[in-house]
Structures are given as C-alpha cells and as structure tokens.
C-alpha positions as CSV (number, residue, x, y, z in Angstrom):
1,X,275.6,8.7,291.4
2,X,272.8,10.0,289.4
3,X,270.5,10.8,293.0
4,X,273.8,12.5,294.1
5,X,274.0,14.5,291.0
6,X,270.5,15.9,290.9
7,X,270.2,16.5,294.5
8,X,273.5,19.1,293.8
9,X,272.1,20.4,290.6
10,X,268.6,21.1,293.0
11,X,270.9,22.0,295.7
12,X,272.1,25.4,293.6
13,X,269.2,26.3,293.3
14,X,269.3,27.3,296.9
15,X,272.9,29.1,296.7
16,X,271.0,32.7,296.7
17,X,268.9,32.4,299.7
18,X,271.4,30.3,302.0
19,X,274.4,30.5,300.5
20,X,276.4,26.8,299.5
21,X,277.7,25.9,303.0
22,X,273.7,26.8,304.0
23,X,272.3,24.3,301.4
24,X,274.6,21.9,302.7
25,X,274.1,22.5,305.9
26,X,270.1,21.6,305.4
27,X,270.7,18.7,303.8
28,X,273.3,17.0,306.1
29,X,271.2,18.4,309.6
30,X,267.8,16.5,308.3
31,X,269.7,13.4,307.4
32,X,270.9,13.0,310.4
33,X,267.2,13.5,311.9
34,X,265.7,11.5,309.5
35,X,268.3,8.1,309.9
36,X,268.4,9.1,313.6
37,X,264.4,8.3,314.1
38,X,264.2,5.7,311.2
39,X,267.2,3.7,312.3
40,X,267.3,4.1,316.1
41,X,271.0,3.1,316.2
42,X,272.2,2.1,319.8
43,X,275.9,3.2,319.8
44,X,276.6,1.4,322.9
45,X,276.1,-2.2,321.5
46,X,279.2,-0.4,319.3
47,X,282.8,-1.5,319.8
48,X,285.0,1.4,321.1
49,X,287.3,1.2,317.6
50,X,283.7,0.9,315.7
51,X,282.1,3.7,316.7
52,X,285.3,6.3,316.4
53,X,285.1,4.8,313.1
54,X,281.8,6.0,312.2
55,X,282.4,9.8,314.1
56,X,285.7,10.2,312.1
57,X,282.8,8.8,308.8
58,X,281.1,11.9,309.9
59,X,283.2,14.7,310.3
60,X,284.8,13.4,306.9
61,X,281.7,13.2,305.3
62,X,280.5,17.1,306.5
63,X,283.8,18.4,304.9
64,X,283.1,16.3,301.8
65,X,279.9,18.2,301.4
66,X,280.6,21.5,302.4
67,X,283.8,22.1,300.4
68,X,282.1,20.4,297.7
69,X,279.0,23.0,297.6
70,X,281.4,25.9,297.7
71,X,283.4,24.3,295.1
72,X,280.4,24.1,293.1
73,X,279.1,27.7,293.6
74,X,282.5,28.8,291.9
75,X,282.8,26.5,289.1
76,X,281.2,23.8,286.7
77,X,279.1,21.1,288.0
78,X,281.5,18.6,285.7
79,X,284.9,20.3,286.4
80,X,283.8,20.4,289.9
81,X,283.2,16.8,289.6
82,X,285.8,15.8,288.0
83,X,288.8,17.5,290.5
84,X,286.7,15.8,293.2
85,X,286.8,12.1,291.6
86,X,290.6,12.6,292.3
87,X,289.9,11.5,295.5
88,X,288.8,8.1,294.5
89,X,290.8,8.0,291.6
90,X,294.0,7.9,294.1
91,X,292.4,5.4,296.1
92,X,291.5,3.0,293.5
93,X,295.5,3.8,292.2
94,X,296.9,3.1,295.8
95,X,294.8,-0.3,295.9
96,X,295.0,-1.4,292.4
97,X,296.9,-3.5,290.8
98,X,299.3,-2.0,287.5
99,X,298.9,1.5,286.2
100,X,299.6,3.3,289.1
101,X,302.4,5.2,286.9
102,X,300.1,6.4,283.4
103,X,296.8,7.0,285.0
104,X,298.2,9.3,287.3
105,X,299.3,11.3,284.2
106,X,295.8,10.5,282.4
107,X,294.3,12.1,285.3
108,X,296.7,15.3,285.4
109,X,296.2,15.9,281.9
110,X,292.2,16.0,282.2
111,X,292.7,18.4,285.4
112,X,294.6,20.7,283.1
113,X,292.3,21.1,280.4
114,X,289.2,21.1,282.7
115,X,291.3,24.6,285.0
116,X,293.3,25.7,281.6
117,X,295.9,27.3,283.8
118,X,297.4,29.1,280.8
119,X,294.4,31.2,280.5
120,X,294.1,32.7,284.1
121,X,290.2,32.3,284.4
122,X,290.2,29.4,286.6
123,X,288.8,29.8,290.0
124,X,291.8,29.0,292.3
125,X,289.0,29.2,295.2
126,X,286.6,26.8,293.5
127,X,289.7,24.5,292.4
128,X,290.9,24.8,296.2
129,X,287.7,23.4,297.3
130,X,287.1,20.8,294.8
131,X,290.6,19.5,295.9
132,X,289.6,19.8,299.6
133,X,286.7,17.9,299.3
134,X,288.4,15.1,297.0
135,X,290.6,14.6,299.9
136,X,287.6,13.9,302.2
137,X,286.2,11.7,299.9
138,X,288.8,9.6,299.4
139,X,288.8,9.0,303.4
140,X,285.2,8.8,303.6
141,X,285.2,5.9,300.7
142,X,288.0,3.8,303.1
143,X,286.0,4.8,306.3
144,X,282.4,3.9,305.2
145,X,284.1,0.3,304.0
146,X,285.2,-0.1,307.4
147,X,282.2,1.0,309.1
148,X,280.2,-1.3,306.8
149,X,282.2,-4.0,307.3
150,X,281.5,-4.0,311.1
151,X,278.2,-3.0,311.4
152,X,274.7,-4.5,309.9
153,X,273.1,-2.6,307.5
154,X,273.2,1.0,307.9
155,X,273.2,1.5,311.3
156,X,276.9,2.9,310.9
157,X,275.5,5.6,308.6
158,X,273.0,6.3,311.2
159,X,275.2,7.3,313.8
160,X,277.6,8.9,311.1
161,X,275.5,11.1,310.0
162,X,274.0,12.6,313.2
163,X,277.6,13.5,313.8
164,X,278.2,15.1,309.8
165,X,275.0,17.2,310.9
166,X,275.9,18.1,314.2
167,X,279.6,19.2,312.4
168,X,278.0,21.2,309.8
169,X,275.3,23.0,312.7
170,X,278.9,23.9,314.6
171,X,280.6,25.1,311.4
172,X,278.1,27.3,309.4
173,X,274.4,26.4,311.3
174,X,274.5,29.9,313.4
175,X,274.6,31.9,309.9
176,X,271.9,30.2,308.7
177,X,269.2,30.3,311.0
178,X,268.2,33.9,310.4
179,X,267.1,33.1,307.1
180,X,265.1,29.6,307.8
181,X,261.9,29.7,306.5
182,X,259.3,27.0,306.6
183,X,259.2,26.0,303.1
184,X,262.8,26.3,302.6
185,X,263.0,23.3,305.4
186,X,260.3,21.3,303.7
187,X,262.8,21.8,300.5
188,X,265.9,20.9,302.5
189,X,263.9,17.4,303.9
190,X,263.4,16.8,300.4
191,X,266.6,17.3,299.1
192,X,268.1,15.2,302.3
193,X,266.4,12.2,300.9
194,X,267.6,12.5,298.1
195,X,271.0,13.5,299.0
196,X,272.8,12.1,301.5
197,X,270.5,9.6,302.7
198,X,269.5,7.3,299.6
199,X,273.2,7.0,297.8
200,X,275.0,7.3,301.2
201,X,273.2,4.2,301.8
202,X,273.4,2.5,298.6
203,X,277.5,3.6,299.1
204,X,277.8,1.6,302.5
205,X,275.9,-1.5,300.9
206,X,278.2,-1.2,297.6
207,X,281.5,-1.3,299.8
208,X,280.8,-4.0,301.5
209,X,281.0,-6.2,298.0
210,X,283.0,-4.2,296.3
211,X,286.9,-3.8,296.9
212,X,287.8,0.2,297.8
213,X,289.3,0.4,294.1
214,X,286.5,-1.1,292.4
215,X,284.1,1.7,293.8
216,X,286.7,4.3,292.7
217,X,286.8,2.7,289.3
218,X,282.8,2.9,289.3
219,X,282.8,6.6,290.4
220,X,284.7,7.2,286.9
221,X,281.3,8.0,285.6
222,X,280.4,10.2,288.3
223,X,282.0,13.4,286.3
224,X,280.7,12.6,283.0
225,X,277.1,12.2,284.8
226,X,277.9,15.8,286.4
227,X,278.5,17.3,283.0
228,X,275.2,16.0,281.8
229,X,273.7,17.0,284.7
230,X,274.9,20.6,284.3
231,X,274.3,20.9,280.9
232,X,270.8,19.6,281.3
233,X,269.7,21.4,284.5
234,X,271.4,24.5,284.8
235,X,272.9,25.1,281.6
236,X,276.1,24.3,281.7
237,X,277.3,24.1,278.5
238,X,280.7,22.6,278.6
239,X,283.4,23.1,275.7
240,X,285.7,21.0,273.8
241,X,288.2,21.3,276.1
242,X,286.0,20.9,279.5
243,X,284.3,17.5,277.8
244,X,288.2,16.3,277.1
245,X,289.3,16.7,280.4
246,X,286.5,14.9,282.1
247,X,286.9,12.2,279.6
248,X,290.6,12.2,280.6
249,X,289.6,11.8,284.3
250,X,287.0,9.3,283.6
251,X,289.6,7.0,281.3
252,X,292.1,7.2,284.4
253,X,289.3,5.7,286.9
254,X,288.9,2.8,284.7
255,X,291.8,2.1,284.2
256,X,293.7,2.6,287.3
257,X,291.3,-0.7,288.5
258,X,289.1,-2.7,286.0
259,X,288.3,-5.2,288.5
260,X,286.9,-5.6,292.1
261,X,284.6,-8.2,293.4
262,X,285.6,-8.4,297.4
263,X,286.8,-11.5,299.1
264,X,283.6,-12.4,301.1
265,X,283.5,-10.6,304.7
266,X,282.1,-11.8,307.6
267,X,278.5,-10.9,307.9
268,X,278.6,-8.0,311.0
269,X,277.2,-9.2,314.1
C-alpha cells in the first residue's frame, strides 16, 4: 500500500507533460517489459481457463489504473482513495461473515462527507472515475486470487501484465508518443518498479494466504495512507470533514471482515 501510494503521489507529478492516462500508460507499458524479460512466462504450459484468467487480470488491471489516474487528476489523493476502496470494501462485505447490513451504511456515510453533495463542488468526473476504477478493482482482487491460486509465483502477473500494457498502448499509447522524451522513460521505468510491479507482486503472494475479504479488510488502510500521502507530498491538506469520511470508509473495511487466514491451497504445479 505504501509503494502504491508514493508511486501515485510521484506519478502526478507527471500529469502536465503526459497527461494522467499518459503517466499510466508508462508505468503499466514497462511493467509488462520488465516482468516479461525477468520472468519469461511460457503461457503455453498454461491451462486454457488459466490463462483467460490472467488476460481478463489484465484488461482489469489497465482500467483500474487508468480511471484511477484520471480520478486522481480531478480530486484528492485520499477522497480518491477512499471511493476506490469501495471496491474491496464490497468484496470483503459479499465474502464476509455478519455486517453486511451497517457497514454498507458506514461506508456511504464517509462517501458523503468525503464528495459533500450539498455543496456542489464535487467533481462528478473525478467521483465517476474513482467509482469506475473501484469496480475494476474489486474484480482484479477475485481475479489475481485465482490466477495465484493456479500458477507458481508470479508467473500469472507476468503474463497479466504484458496484456494491462498492451491495453493501455491500444487505449491512450498513440497520444502519447509525441511527447516521449528519453528521461521521461527512464522516469516511467522507475516509477513501474515501484508501481505496479513490486505491490502487484506482493498482492498475488498476499491472496494466496489470505481469504478475498481479509485483503479487503487490510486495504482499509489504504485511504488513510493516501491522505497522509497527499498531505505530505503534494499538499493536500484535507479538512475536518474529508479526514471523517475516510475514517468512515476505513472503519467499514474493518469491520465488514476482521478475520481471514485461507484454508490452505494446493501449492500450483
């Protein structure tokens, strides 16, 4: 959570010379070079059902990014954040066990405070986003705990992610390419190591001992280390009402699931 964090507080920084959809274009097109050449996966020695798994990981995981950048060009870091964790907040609701009627609400409440409706000065665009991408995530967190349950290590990533890059080349690469520059590449290899490939491949290893609502439950934290993030880096200086609604979002992830250790899996062949 906390490499994921910094690499989207870095990421911003790149916003005027690429635009979001460009900065998350460079990070998700060297990732998938860089696990590509590391990892070397063989997709044949996939099964059929296996390796549509890890495409559909991929295509997920592109829109998760993308929507997520432009969501964060438009608003917060934290309230960003925080209408994303929705996504794993309904999975860890769907999965768990009691609560799935109050946290719901809990969550809704901190969503209000965090957009504040009544004053007309949220960012339906940014919000619209944010929800987008909470939608992918919540898929990606159910996909990459499938993909991980099959496959040894992170060759799954490694075939998922050529296939988020190749996505995200089809989608916004030809717009981008104009203004490529050979340090802002260097800066994009960079910022791929630090986001997606290190806690896309801590994610994958966490899933396979954790159950899908235990990782949502841990994610809580995510938007409270976003508003931290934002205040720290880019001077974000949330209110009174922005720090209650994330705490409102992060008290529904714990408690929609407190608990989580996995029945033990096979090991993959």
């Amino acid at each position: 959570m906390l490499c994921v964090q910094l690499g989207l507080a870095v990421s911003v920084g790149l916003f005027d010379r690429v635009g979001p959809e460009g900065a998350a274009w460079l990070r998700l097109a060297w990732a998938g070079v860089l696990l590509a050449v590391v990892v070397r996966p063989r997709p044949s020695s996939f099964r059929r059902r296996t390796l549509a798994a890890c495409v559909a990981l991929g295509v997920v995981t592109a829109g998760m990014t993308m929507l997520f950048m432009a969501a964060a060009a438009r608003l917060p870091l934290g309230t960003a954040s925080a209408l994303e964790f929705l996504g794993p907040l309904t999975v860890a609701i769907t999965r768990g066990r009691g609560g799935r009627k109050l946290w719901p609400v809990v969550a809704a409440i901190g969503v209000v405070l965090l957009t504040r409706p009544w004053q007309g000065g949220a960012d339906l665009a940014g919000v619209g986003y944010a929800l987008a991408s909470a939608v992918c995530w919540a898929g990606y967190i159910l996909l990459t705990q499938r993909v991980g349950d099959e496959v040894s290590g992170v060759r799954g990533l490694a075939v998922s992610m050529p296939v988020a890059g190749i996505a995200a080349t089809l989608v916004c690469g030809p717009g981008v390419f104009a203004h490529l520059t050979w340090p802002l590449l260097l800066t994009g290899l960079g910022l791929a190591i630090l986001l997606p490939v290190v806690p896309f491949s801590l994610e994958m290893l966490a899933l396979r001992r954790l159950t899908a609502s235990a990782f949502g439950t841990l994610m809580s934290l995510e938007p409270a280390i976003a508003l931290i993030i934002g205040a720290a880096l880019l001077r974000q200086q949330p209110d009174a009402a922005a720090v209650a609604g994330v705490a409102f979002v992060v008290a529904a992830g714990v408690g929609a699931e407190r608990t989580g250790a996995r029945q033990p899996v096979a090991e993959p062949a």
